[in-house]
Backbone as ProteinMPNN parsed JSONL, in Angstrom:
{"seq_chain_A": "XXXXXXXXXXXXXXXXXXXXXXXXXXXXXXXXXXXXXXXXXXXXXXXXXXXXXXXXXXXXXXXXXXXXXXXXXXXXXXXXXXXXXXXXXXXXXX", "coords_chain_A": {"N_chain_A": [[125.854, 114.027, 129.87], [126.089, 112.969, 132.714], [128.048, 111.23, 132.445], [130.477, 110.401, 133.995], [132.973, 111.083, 132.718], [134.314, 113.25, 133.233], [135.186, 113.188, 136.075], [137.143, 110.927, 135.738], [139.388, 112.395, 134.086], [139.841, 114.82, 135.749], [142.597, 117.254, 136.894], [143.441, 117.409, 138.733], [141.712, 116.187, 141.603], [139.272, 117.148, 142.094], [136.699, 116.474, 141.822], [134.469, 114.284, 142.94], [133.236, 110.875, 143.268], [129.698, 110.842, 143.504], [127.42, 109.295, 143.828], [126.388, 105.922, 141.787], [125.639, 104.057, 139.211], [123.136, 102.405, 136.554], [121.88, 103.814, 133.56], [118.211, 103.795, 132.319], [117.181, 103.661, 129.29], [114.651, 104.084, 126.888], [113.119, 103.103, 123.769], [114.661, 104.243, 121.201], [114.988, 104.805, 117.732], [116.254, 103.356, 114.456], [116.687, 104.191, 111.177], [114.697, 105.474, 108.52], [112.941, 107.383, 110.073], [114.905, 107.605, 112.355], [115.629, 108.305, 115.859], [116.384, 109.271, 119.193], [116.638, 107.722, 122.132], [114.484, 107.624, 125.227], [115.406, 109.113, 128.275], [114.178, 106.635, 130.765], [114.726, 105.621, 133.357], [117.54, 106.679, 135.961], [120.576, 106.181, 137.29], [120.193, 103.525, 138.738], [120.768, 100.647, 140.645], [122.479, 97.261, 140.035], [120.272, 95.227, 139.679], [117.749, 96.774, 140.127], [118.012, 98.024, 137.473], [117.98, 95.29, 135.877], [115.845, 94.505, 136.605], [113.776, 96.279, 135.469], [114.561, 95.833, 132.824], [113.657, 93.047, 131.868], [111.014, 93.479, 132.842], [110.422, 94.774, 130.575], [110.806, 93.527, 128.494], [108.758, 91.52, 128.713], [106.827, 93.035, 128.489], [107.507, 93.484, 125.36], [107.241, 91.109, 124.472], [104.219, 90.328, 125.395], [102.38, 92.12, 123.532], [103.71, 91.754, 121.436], [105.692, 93.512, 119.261], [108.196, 96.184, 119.307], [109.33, 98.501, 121.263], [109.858, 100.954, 120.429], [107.354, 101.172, 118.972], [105.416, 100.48, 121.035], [105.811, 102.756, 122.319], [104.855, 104.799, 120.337], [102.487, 104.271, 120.103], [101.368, 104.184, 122.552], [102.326, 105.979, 123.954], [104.949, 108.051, 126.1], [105.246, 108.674, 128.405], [102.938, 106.913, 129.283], [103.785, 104.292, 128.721], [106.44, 104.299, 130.58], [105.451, 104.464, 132.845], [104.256, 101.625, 133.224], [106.211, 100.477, 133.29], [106.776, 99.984, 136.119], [104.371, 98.764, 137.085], [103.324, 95.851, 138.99], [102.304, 93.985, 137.669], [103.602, 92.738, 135.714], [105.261, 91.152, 136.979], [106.204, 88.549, 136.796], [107.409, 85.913, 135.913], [109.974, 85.394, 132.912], [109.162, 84.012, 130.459], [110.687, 82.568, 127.208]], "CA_chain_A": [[125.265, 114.178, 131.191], [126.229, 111.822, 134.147], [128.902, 110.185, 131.794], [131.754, 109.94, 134.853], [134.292, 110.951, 132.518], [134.936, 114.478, 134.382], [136.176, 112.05, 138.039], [138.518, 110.173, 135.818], [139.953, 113.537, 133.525], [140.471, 115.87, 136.48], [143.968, 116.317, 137.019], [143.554, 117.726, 140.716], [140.911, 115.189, 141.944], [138.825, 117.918, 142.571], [135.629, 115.753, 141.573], [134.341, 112.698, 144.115], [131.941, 110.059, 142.9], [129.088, 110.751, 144.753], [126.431, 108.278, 142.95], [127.128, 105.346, 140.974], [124.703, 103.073, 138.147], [122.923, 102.72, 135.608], [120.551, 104.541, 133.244], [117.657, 103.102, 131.189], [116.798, 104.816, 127.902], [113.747, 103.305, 125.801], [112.366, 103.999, 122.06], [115.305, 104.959, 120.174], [115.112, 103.944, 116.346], [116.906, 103.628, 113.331], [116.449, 104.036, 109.455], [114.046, 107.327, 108.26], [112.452, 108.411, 111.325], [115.75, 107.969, 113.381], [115.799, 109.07, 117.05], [116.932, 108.799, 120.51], [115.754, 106.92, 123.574], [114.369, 108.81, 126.001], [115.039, 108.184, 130.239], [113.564, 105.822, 131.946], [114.922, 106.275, 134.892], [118.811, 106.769, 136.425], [121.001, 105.593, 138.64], [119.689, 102.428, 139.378], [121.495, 99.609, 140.812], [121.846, 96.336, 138.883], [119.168, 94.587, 140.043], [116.759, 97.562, 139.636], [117.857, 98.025, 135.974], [117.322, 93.651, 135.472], [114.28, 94.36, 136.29], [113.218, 97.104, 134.68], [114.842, 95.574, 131.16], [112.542, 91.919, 132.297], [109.324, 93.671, 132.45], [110.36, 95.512, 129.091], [110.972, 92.292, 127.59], [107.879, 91.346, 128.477], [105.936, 93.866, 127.576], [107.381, 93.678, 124.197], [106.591, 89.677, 124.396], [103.188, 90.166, 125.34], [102.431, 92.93, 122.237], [104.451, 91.302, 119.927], [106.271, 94.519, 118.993], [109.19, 96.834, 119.993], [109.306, 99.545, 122.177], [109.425, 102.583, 119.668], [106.027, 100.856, 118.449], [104.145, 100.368, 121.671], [105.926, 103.879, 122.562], [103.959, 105.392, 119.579], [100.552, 103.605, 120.253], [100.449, 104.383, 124.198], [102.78, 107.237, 124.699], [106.367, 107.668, 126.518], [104.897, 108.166, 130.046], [102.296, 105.365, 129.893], [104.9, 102.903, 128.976], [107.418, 104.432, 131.539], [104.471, 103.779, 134.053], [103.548, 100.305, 133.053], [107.313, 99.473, 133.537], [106.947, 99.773, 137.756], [103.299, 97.815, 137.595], [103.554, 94.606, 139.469], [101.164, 92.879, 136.923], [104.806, 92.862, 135.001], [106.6, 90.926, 137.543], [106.521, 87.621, 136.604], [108.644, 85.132, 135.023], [109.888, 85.67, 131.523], [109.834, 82.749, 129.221], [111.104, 82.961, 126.047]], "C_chain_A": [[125.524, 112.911, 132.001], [127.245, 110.641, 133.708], [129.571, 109.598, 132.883], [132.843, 110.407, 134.467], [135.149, 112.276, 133.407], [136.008, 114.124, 135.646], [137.191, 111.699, 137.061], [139.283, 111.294, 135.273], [140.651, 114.496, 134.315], [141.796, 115.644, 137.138], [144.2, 116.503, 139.095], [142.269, 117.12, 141.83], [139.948, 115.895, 142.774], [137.307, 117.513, 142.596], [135.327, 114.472, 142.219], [132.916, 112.593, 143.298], [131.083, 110.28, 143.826], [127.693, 109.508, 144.368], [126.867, 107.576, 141.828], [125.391, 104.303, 140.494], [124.338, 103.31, 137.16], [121.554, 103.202, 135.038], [119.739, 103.373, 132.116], [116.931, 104.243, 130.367], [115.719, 103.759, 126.911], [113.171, 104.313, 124.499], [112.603, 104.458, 120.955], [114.913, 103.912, 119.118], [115.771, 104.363, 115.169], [115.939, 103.745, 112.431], [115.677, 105.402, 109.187], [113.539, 107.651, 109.343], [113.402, 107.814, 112.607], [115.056, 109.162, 114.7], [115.734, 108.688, 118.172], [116.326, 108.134, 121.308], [115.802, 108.087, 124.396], [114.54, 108.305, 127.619], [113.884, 107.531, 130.777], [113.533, 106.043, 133.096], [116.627, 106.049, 135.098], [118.98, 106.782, 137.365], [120.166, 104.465, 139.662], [120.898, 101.601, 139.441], [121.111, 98.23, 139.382], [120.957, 95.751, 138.688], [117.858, 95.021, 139.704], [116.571, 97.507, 137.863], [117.844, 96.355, 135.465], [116.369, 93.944, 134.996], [113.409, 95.204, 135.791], [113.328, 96.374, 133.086], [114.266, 94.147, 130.901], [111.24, 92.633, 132.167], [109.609, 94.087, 131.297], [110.256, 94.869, 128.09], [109.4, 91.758, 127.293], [106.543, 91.78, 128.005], [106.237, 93.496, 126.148], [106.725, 92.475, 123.385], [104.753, 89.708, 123.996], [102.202, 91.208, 124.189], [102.76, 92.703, 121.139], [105.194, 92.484, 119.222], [107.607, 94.537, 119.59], [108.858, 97.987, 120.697], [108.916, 100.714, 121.403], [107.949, 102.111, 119.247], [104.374, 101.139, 119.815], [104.51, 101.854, 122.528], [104.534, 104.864, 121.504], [102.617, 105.202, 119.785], [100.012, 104.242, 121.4], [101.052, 105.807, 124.272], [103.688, 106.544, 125.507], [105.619, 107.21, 128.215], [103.735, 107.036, 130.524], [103.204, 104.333, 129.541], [105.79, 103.325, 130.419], [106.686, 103.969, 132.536], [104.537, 102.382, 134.125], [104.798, 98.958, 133.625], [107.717, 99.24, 135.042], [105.241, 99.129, 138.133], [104.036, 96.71, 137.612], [103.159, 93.951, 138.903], [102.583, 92.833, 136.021], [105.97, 92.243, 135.275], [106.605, 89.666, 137.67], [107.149, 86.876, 136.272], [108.562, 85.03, 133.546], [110.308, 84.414, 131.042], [109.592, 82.975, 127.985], [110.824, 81.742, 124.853]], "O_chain_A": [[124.975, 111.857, 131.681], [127.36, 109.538, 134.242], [129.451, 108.378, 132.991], [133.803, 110.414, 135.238], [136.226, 112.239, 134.003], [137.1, 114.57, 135.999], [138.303, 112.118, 137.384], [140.224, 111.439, 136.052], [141.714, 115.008, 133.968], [142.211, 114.626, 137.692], [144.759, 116.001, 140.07], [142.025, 117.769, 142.848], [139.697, 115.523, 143.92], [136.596, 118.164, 143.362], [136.079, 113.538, 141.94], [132.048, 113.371, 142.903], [131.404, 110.028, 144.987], [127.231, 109.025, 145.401], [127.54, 108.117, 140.95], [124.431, 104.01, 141.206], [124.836, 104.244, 136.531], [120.464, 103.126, 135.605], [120.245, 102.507, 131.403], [116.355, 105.284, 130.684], [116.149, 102.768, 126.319], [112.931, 105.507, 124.322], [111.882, 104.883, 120.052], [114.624, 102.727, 119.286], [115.873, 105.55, 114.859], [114.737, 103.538, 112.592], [116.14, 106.418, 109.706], [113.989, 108.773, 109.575], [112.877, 107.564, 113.693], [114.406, 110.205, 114.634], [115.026, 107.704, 118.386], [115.142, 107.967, 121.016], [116.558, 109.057, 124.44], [113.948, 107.339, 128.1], [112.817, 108.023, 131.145], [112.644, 106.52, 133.802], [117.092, 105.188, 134.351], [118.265, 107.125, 138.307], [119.726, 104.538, 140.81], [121.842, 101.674, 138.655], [120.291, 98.12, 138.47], [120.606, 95.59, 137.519], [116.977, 94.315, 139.215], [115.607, 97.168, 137.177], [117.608, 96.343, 134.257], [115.899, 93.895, 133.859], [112.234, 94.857, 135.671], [112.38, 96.362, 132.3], [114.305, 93.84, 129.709], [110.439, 92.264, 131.308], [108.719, 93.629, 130.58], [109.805, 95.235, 127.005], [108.883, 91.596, 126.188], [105.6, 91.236, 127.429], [105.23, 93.141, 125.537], [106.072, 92.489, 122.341], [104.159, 89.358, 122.976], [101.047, 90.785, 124.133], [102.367, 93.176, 120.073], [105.259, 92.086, 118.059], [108.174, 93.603, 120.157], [107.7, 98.347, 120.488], [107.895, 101.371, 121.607], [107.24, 103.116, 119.218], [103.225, 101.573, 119.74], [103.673, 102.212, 123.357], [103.544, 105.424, 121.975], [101.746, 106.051, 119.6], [98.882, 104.712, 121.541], [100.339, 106.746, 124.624], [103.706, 105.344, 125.778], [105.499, 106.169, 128.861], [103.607, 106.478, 131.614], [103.268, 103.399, 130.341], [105.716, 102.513, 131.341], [107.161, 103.048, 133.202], [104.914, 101.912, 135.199], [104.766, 97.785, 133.999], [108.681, 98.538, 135.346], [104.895, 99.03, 139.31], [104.959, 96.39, 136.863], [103.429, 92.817, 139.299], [101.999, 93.112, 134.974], [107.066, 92.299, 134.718], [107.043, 89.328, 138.77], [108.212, 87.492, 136.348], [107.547, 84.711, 132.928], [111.405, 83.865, 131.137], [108.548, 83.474, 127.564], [111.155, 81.935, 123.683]]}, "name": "protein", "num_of_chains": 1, "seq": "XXXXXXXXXXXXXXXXXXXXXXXXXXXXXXXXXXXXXXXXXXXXXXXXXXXXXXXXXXXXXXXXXXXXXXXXXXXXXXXXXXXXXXXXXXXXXX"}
């Protein structure tokens, strides 16, 4: 879904970019309970997706965890929320 590769493949350029960026996917995990990340959100510019993957950081900072963890504890859509609060938009030090 929304790969791009279709625009570059077609041989009669019958396909125009009409939207261009990137997606964020949180939660996937390895080892026995493998499984995917789920959207965040798409088609963001770069700047948007920074700062989306800065508060994420910090969330995981301020939890001490990973994502599939504080996914499991809160749930997908209260993290997805938590990642456009402003209480999130500070400076990350590491």
């Amino acid at each position: 879904k929304h790969c791009g590769q279709c625009i570059s493949i077609c041989p009669f350029d019958a396909i125009i970019e009409e939207q261009k960026g990137f997606t964020i996917l949180a939660g996937g995990k390895e080892g026995e309970d493998t499984r995917f990340g789920k959207v965040i959100a798409e088609f963001l510019s770069e700047e948007e997706a920074l700062s989306i993957t800065e508060k994420c950081l910090i969330i995981m900072k301020e939890k001490n965890t990973n994502v599939s963890e504080i996914i499991d504890q809160e749930g997908f859509e209260h993290f997805k929320n938590s990642l456009t609060l402003d209480s999130y938009s500070r400076e990350l030090t590491i």
